[in-house]
mmCIF file of the N, C-alpha and C atoms, coordinates in Angstrom:
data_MODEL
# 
_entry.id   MODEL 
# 
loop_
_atom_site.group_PDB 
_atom_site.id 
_atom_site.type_symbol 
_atom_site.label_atom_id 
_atom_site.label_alt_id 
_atom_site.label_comp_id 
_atom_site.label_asym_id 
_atom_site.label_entity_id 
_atom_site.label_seq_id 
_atom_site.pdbx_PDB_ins_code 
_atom_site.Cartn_x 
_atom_site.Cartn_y 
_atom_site.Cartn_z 
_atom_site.occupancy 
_atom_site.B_iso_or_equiv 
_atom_site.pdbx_formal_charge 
_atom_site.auth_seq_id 
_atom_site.auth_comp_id 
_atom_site.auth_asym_id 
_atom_site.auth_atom_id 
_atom_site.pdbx_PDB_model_num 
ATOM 1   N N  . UNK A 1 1  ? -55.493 8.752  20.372 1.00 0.00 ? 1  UNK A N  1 
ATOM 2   C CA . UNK A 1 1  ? -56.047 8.794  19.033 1.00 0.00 ? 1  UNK A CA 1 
ATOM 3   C C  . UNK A 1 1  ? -55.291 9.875  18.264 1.00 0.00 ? 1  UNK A C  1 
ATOM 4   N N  . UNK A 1 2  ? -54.841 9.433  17.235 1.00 0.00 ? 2  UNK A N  1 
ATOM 5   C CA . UNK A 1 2  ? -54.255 10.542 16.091 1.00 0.00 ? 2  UNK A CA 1 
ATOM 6   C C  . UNK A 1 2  ? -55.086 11.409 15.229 1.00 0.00 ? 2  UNK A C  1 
ATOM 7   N N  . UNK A 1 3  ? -54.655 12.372 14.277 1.00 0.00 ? 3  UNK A N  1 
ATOM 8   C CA . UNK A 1 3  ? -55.417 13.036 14.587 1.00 0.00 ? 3  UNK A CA 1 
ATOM 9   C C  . UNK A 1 3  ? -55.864 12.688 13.058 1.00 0.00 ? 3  UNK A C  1 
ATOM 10  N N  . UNK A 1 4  ? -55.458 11.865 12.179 1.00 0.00 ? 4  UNK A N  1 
ATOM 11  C CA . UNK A 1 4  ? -56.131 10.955 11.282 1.00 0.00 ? 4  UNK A CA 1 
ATOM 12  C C  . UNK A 1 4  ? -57.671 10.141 11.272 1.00 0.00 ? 4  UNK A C  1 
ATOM 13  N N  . UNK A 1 5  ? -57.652 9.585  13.299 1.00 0.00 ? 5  UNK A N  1 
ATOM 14  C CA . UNK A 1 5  ? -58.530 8.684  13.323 1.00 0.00 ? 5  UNK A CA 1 
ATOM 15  C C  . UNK A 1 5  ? -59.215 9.679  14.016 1.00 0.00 ? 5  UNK A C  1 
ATOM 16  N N  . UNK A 1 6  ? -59.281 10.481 14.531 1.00 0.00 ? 6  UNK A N  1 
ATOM 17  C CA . UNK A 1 6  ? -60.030 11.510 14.553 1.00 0.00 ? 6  UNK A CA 1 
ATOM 18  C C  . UNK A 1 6  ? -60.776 12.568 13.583 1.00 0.00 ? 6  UNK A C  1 
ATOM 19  N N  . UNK A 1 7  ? -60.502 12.311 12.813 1.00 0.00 ? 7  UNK A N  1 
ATOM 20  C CA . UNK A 1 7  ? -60.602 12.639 11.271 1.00 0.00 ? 7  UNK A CA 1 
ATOM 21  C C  . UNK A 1 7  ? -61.886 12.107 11.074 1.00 0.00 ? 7  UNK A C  1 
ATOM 22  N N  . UNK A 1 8  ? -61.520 10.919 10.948 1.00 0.00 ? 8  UNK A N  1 
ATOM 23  C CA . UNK A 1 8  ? -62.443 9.193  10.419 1.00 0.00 ? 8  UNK A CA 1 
ATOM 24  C C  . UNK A 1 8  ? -63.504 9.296  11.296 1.00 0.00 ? 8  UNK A C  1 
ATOM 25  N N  . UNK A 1 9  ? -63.159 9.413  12.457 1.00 0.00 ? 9  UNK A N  1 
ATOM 26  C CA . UNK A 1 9  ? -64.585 9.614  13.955 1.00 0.00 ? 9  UNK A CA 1 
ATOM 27  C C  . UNK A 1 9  ? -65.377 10.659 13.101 1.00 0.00 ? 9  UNK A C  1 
ATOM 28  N N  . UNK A 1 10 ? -64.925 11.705 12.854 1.00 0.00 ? 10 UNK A N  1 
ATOM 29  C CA . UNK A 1 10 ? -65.909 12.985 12.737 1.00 0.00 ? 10 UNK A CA 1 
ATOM 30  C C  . UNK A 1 10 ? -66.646 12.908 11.132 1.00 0.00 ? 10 UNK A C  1 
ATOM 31  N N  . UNK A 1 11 ? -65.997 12.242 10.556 1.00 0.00 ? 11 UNK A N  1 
ATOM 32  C CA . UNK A 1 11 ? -66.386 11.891 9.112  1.00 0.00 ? 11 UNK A CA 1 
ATOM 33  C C  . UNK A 1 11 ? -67.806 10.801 9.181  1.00 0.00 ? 11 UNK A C  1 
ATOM 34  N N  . UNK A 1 12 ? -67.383 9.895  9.841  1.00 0.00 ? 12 UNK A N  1 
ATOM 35  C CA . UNK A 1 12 ? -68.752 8.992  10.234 1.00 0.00 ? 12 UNK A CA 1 
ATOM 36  C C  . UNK A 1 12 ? -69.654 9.507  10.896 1.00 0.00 ? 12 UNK A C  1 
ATOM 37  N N  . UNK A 1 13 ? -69.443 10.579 11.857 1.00 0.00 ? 13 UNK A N  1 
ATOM 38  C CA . UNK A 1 13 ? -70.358 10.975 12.522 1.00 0.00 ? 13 UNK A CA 1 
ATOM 39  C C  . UNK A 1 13 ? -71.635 12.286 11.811 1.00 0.00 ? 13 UNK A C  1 
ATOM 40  N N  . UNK A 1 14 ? -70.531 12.827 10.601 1.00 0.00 ? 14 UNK A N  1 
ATOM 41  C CA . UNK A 1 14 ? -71.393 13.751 10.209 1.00 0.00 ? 14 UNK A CA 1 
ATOM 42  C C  . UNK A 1 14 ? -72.386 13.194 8.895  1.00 0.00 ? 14 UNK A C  1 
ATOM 43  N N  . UNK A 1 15 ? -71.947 11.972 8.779  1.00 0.00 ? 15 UNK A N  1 
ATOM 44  C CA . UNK A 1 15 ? -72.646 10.979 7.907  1.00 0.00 ? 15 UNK A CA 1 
ATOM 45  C C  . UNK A 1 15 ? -73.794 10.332 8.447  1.00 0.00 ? 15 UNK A C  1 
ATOM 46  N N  . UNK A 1 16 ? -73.655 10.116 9.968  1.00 0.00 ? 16 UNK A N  1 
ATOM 47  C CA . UNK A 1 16 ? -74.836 9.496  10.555 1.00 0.00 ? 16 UNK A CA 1 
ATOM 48  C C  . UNK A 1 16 ? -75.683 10.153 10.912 1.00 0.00 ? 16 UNK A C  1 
ATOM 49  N N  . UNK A 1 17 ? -75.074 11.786 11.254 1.00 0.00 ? 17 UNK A N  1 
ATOM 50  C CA . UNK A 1 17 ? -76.460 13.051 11.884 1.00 0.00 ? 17 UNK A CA 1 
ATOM 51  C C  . UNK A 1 17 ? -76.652 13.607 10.851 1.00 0.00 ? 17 UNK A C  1 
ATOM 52  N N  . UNK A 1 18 ? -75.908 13.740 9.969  1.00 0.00 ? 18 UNK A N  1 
ATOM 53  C CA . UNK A 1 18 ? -76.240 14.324 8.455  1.00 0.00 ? 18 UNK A CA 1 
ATOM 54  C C  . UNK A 1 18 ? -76.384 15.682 8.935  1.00 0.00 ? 18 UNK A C  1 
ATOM 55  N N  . UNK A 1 19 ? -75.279 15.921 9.794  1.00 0.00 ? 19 UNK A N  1 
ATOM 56  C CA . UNK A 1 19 ? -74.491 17.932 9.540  1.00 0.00 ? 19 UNK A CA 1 
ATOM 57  C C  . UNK A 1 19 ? -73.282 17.859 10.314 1.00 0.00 ? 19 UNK A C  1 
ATOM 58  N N  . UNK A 1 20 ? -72.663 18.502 9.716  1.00 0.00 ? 20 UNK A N  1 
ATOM 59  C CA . UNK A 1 20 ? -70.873 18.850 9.791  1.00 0.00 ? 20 UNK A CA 1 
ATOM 60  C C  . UNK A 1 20 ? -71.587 20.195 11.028 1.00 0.00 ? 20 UNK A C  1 
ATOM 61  N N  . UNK A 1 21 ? -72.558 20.481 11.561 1.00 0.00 ? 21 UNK A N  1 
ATOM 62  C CA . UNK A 1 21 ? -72.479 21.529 12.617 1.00 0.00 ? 21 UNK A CA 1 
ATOM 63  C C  . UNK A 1 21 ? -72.662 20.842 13.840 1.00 0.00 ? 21 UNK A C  1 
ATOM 64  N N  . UNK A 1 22 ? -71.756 19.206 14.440 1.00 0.00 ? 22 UNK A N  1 
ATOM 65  C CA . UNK A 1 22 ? -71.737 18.829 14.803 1.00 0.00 ? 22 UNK A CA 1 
ATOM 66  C C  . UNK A 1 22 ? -70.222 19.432 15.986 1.00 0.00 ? 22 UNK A C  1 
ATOM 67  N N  . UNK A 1 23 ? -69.792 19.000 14.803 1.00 0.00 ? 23 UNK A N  1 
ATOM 68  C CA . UNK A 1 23 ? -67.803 19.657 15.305 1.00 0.00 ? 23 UNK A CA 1 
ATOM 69  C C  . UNK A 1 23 ? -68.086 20.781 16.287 1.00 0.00 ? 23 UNK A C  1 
ATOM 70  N N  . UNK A 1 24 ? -69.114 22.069 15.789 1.00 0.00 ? 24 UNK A N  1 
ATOM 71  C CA . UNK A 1 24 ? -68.765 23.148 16.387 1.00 0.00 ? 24 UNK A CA 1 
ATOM 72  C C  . UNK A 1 24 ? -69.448 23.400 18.143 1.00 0.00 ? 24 UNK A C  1 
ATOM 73  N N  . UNK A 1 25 ? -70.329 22.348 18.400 1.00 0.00 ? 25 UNK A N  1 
ATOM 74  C CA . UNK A 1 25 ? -71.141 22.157 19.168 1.00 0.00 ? 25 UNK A CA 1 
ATOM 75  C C  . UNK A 1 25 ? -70.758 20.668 19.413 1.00 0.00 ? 25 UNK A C  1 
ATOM 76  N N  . UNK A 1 26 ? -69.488 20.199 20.310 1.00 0.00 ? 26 UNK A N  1 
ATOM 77  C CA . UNK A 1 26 ? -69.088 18.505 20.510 1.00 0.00 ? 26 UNK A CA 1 
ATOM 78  C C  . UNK A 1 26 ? -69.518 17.894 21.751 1.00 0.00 ? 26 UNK A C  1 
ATOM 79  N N  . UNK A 1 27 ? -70.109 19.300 22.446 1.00 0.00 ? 27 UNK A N  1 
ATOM 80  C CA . UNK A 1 27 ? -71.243 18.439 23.789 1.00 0.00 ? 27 UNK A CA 1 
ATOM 81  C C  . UNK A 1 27 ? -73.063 18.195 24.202 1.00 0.00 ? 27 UNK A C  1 
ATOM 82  N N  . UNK A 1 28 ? -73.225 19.049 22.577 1.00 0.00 ? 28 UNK A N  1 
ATOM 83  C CA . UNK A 1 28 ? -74.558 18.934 22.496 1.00 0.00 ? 28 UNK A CA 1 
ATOM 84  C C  . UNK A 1 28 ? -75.162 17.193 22.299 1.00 0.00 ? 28 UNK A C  1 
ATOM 85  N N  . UNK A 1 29 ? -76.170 16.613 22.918 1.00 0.00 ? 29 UNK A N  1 
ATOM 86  C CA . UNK A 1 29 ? -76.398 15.595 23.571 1.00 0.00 ? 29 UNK A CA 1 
ATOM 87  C C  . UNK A 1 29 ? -77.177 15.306 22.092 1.00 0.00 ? 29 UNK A C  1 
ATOM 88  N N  . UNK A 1 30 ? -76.699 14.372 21.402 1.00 0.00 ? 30 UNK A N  1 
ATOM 89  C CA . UNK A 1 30 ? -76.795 14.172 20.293 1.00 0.00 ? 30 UNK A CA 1 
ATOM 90  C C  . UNK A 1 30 ? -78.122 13.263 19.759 1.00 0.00 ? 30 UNK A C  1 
ATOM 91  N N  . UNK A 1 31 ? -78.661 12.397 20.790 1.00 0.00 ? 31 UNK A N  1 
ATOM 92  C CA . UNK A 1 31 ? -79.789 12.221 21.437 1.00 0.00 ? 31 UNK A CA 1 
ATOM 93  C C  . UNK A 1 31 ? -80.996 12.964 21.252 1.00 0.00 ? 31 UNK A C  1 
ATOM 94  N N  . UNK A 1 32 ? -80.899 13.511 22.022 1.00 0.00 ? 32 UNK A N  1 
ATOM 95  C CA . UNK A 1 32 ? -81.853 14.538 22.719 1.00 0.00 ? 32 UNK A CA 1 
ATOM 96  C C  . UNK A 1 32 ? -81.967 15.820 21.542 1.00 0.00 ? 32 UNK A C  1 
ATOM 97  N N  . UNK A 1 33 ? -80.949 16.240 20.598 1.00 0.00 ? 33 UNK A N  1 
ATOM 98  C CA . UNK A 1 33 ? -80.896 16.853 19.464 1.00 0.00 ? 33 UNK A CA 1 
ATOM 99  C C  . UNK A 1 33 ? -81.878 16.626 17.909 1.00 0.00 ? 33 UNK A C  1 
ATOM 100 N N  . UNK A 1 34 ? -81.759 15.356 18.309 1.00 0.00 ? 34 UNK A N  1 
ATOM 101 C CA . UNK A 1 34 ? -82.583 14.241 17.446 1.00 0.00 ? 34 UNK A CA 1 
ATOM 102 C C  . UNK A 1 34 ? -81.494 14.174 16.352 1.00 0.00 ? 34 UNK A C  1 
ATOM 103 N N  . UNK A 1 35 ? -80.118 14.329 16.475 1.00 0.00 ? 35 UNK A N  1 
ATOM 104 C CA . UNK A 1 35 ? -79.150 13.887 15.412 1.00 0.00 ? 35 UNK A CA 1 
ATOM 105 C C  . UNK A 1 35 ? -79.151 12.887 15.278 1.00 0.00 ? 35 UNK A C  1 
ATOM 106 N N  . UNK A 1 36 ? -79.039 11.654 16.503 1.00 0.00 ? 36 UNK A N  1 
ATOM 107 C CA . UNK A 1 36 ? -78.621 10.260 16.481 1.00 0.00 ? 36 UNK A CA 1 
ATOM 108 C C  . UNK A 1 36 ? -79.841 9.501  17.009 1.00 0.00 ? 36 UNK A C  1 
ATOM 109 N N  . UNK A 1 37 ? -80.344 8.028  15.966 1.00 0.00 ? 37 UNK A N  1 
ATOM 110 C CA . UNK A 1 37 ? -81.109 7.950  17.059 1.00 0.00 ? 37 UNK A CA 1 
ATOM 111 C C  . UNK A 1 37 ? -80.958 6.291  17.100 1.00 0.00 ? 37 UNK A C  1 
ATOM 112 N N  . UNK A 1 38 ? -81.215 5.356  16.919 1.00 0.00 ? 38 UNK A N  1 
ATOM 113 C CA . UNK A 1 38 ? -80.967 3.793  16.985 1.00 0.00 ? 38 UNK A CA 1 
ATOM 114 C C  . UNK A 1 38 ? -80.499 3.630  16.120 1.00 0.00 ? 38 UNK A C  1 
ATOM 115 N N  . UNK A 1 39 ? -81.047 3.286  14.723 1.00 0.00 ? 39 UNK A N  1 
ATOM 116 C CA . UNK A 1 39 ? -80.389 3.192  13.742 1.00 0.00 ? 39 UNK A CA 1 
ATOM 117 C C  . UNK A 1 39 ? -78.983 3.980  13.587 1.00 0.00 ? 39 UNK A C  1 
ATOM 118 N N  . UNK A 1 40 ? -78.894 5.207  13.700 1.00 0.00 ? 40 UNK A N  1 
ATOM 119 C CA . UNK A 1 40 ? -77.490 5.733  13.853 1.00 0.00 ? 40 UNK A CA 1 
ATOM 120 C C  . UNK A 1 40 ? -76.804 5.333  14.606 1.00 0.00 ? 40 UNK A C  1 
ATOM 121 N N  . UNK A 1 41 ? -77.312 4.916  15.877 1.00 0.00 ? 41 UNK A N  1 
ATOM 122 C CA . UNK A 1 41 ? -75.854 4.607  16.843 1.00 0.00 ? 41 UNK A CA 1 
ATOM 123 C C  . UNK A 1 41 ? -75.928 3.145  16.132 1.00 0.00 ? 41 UNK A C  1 
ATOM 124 N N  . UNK A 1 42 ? -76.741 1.970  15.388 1.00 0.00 ? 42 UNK A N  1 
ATOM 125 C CA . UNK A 1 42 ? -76.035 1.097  14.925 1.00 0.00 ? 42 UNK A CA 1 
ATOM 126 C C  . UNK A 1 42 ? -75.445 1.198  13.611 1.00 0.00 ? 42 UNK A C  1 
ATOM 127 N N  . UNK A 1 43 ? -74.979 2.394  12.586 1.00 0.00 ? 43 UNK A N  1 
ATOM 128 C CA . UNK A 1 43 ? -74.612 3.273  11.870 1.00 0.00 ? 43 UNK A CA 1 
ATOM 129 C C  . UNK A 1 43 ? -72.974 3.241  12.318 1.00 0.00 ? 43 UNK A C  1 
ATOM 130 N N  . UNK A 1 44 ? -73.232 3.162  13.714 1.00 0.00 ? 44 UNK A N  1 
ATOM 131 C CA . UNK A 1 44 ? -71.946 4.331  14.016 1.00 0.00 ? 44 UNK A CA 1 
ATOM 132 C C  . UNK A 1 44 ? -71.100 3.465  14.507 1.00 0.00 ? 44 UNK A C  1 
ATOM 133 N N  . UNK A 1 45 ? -71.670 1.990  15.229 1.00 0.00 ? 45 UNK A N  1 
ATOM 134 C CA . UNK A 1 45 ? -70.746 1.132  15.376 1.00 0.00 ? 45 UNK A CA 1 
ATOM 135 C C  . UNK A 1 45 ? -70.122 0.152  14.757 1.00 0.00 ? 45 UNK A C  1 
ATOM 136 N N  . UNK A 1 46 ? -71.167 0.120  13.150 1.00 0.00 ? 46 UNK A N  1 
ATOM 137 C CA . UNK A 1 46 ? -70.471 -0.901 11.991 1.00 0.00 ? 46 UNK A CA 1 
ATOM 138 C C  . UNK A 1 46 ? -69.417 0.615  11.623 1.00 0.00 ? 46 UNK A C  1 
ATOM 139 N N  . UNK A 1 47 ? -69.837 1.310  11.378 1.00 0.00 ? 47 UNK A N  1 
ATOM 140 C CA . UNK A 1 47 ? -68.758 2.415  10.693 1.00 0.00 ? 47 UNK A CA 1 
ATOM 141 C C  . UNK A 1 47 ? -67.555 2.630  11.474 1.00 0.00 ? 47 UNK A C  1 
ATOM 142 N N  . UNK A 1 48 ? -67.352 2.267  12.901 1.00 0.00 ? 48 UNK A N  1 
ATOM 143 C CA . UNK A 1 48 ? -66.404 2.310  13.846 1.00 0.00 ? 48 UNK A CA 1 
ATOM 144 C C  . UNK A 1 48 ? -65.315 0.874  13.910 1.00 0.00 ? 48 UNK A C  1 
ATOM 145 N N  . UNK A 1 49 ? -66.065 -0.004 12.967 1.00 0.00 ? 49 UNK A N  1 
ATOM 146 C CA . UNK A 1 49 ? -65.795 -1.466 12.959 1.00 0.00 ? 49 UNK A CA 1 
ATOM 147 C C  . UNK A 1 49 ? -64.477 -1.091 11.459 1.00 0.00 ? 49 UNK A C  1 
ATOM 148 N N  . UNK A 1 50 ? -65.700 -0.456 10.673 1.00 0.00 ? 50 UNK A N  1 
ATOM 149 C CA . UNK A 1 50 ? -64.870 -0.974 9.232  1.00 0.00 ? 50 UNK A CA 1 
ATOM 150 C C  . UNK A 1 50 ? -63.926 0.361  9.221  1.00 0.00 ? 50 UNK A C  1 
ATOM 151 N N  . UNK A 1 51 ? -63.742 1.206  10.005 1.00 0.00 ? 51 UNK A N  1 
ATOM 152 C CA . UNK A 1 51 ? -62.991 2.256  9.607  1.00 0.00 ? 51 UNK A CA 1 
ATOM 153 C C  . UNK A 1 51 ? -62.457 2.355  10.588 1.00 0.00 ? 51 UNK A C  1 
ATOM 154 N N  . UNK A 1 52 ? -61.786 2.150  11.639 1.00 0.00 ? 52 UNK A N  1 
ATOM 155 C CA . UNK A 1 52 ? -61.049 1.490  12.378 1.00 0.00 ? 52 UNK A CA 1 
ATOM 156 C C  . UNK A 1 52 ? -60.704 -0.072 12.893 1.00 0.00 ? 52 UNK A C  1 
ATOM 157 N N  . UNK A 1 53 ? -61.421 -0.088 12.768 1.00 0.00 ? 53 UNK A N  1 
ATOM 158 C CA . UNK A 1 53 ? -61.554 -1.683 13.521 1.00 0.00 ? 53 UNK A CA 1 
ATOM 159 C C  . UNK A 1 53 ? -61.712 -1.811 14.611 1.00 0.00 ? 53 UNK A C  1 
ATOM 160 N N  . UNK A 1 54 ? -62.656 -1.232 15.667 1.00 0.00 ? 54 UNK A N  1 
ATOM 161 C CA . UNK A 1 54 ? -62.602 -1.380 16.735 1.00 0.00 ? 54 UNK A CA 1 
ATOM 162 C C  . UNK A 1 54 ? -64.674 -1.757 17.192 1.00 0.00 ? 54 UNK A C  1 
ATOM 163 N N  . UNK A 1 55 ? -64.637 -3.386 17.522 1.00 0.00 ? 55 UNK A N  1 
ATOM 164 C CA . UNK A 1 55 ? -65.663 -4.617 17.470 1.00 0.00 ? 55 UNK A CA 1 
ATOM 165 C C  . UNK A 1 55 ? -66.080 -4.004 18.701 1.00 0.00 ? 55 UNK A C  1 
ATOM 166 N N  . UNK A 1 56 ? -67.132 -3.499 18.864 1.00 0.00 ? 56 UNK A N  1 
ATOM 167 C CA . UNK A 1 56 ? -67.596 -3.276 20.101 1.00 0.00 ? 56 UNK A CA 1 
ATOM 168 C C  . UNK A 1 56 ? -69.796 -3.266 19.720 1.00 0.00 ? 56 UNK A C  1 
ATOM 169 N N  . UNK A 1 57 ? -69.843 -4.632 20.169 1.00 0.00 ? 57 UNK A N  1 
ATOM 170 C CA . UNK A 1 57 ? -71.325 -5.116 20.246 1.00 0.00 ? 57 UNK A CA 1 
ATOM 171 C C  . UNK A 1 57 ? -72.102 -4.147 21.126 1.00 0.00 ? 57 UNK A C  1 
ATOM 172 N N  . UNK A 1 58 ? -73.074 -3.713 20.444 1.00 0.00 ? 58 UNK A N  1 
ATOM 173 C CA . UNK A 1 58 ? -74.207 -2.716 20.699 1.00 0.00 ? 58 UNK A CA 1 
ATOM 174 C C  . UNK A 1 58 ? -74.802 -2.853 22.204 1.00 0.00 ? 58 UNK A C  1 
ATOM 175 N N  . UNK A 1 59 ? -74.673 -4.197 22.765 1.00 0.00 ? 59 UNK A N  1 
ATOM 176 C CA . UNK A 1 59 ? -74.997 -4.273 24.149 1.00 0.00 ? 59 UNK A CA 1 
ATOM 177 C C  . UNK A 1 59 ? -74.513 -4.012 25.413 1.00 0.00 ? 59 UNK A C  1 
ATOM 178 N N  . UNK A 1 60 ? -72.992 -3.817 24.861 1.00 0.00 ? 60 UNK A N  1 
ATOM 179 C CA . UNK A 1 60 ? -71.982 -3.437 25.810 1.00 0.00 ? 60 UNK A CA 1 
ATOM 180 C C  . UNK A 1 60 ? -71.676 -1.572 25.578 1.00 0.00 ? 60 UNK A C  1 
ATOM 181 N N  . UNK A 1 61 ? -72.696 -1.003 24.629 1.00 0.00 ? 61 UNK A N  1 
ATOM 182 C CA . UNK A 1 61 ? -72.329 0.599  25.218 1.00 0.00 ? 61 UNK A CA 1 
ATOM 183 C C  . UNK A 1 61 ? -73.396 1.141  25.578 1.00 0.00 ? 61 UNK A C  1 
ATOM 184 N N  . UNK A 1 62 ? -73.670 1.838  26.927 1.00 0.00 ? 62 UNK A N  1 
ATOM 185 C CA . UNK A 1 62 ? -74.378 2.463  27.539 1.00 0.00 ? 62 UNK A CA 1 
ATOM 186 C C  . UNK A 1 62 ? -74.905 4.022  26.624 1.00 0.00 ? 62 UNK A C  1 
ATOM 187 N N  . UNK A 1 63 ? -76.082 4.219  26.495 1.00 0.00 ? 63 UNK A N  1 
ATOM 188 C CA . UNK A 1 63 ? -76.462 5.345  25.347 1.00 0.00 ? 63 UNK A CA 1 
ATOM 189 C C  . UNK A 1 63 ? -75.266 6.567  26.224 1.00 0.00 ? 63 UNK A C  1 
ATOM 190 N N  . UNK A 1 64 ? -75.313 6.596  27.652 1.00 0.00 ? 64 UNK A N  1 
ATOM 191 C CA . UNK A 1 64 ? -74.168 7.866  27.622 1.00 0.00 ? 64 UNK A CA 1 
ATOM 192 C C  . UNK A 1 64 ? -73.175 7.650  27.175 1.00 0.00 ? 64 UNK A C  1 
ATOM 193 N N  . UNK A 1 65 ? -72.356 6.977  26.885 1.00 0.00 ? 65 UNK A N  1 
ATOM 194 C CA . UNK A 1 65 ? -70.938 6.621  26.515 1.00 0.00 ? 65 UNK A CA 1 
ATOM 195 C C  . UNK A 1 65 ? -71.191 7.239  25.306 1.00 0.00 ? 65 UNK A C  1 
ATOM 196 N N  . UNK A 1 66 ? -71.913 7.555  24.477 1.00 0.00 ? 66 UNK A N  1 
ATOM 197 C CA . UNK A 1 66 ? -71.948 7.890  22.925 1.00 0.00 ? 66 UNK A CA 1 
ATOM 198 C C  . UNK A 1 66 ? -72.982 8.781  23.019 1.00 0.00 ? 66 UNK A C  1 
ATOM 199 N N  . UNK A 1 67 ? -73.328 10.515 24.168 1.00 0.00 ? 67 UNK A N  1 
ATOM 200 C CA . UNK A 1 67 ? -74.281 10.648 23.788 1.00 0.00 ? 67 UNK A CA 1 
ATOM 201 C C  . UNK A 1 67 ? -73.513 12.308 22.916 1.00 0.00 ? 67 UNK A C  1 
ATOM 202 N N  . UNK A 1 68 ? -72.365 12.592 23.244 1.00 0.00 ? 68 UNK A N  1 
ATOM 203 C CA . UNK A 1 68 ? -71.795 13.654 22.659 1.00 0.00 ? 68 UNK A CA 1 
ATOM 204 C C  . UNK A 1 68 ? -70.939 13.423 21.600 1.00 0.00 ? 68 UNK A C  1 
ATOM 205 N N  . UNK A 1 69 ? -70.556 14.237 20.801 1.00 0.00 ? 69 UNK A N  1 
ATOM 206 C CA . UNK A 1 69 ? -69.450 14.187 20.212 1.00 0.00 ? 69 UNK A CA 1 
ATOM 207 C C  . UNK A 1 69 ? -68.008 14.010 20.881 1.00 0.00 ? 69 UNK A C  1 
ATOM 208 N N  . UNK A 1 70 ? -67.688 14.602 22.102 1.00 0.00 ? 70 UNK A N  1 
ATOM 209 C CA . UNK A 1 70 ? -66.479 13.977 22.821 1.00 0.00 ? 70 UNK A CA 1 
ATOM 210 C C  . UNK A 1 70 ? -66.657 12.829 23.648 1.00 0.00 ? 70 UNK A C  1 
ATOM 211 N N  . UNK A 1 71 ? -67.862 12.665 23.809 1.00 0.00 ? 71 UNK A N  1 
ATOM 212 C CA . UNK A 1 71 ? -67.573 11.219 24.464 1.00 0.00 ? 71 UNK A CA 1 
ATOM 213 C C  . UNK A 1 71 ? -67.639 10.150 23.757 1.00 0.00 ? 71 UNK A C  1 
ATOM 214 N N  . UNK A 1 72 ? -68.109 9.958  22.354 1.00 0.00 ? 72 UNK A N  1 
ATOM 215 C CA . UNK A 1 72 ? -67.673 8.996  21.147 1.00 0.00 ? 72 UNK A CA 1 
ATOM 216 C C  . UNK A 1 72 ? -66.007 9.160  21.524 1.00 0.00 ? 72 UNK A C  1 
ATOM 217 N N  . UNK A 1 73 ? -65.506 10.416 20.855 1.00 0.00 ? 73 UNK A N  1 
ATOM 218 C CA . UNK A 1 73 ? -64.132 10.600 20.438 1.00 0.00 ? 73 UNK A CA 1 
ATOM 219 C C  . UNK A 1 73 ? -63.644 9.920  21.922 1.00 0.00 ? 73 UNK A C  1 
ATOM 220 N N  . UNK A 1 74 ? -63.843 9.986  23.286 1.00 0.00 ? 74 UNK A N  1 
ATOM 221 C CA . UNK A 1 74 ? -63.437 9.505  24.384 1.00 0.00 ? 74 UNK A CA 1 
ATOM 222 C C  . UNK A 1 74 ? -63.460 7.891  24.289 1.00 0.00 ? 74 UNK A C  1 
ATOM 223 N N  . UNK A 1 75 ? -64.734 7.494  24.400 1.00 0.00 ? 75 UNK A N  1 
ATOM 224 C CA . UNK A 1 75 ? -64.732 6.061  23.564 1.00 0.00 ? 75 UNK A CA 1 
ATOM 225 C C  . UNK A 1 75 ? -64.226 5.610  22.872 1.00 0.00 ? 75 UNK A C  1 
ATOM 226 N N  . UNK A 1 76 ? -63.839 6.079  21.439 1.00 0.00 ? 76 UNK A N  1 
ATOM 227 C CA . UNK A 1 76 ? -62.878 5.267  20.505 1.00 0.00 ? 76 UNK A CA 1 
ATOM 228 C C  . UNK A 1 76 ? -61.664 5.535  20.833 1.00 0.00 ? 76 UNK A C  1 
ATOM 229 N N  . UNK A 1 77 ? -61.259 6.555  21.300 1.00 0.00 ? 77 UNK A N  1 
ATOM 230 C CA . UNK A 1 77 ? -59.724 6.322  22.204 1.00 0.00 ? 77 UNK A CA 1 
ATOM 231 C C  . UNK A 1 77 ? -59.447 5.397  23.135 1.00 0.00 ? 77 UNK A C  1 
ATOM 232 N N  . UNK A 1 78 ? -60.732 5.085  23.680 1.00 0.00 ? 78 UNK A N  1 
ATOM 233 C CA . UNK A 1 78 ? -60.384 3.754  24.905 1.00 0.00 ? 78 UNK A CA 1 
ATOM 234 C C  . UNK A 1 78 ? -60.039 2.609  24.402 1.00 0.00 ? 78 UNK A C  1 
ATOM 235 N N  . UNK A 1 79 ? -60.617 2.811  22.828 1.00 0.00 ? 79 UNK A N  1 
ATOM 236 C CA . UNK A 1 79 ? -60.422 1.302  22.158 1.00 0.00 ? 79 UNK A CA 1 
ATOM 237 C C  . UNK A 1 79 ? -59.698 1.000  21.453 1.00 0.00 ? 79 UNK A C  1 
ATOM 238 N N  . UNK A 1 80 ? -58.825 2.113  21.209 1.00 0.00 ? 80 UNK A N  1 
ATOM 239 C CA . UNK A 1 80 ? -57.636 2.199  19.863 1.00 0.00 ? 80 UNK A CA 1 
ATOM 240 C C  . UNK A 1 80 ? -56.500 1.469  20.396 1.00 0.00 ? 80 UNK A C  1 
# 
């Protein structure tokens, strides 16, 4: 991942938890924080669709795969 679409990851993400004090804290369990919660993670995968393009149906990601900020960013690298 470049560091453009990494950019775009962190831009959607601080749109869906609604705080940029996400970045500084990228293993706090985003979950369990109450940043993200259904609606956001389906937030996060149309926003992962139209701002990258990368189609990945809500049934095929396990809530850990997306529960940090680096393991999104780990995730959309798998898919780029």
């Amino acid at each position: 991942m470049d560091e453009a679409q990494e950019l775009a990851v962190m831009r959607l993400l601080v749109e869906v938890c609604g705080t940029d004090a996400i970045d500084a804290e990228r293993d706090v369990d985003l979950f369990d924080a109450g940043l993200l919660d259904s609606i956001g993670f389906t937030q996060l995968l149309v926003g992962l669709e139209d701002e990258l393009g990368i189609s990945v149906p809500p049934t095929a990601v396990e809530r850990d795969d997306v529960a940090t900020v680096n393991r999104i960013l780990a995730f959309v690298a798998e898919r780029l």
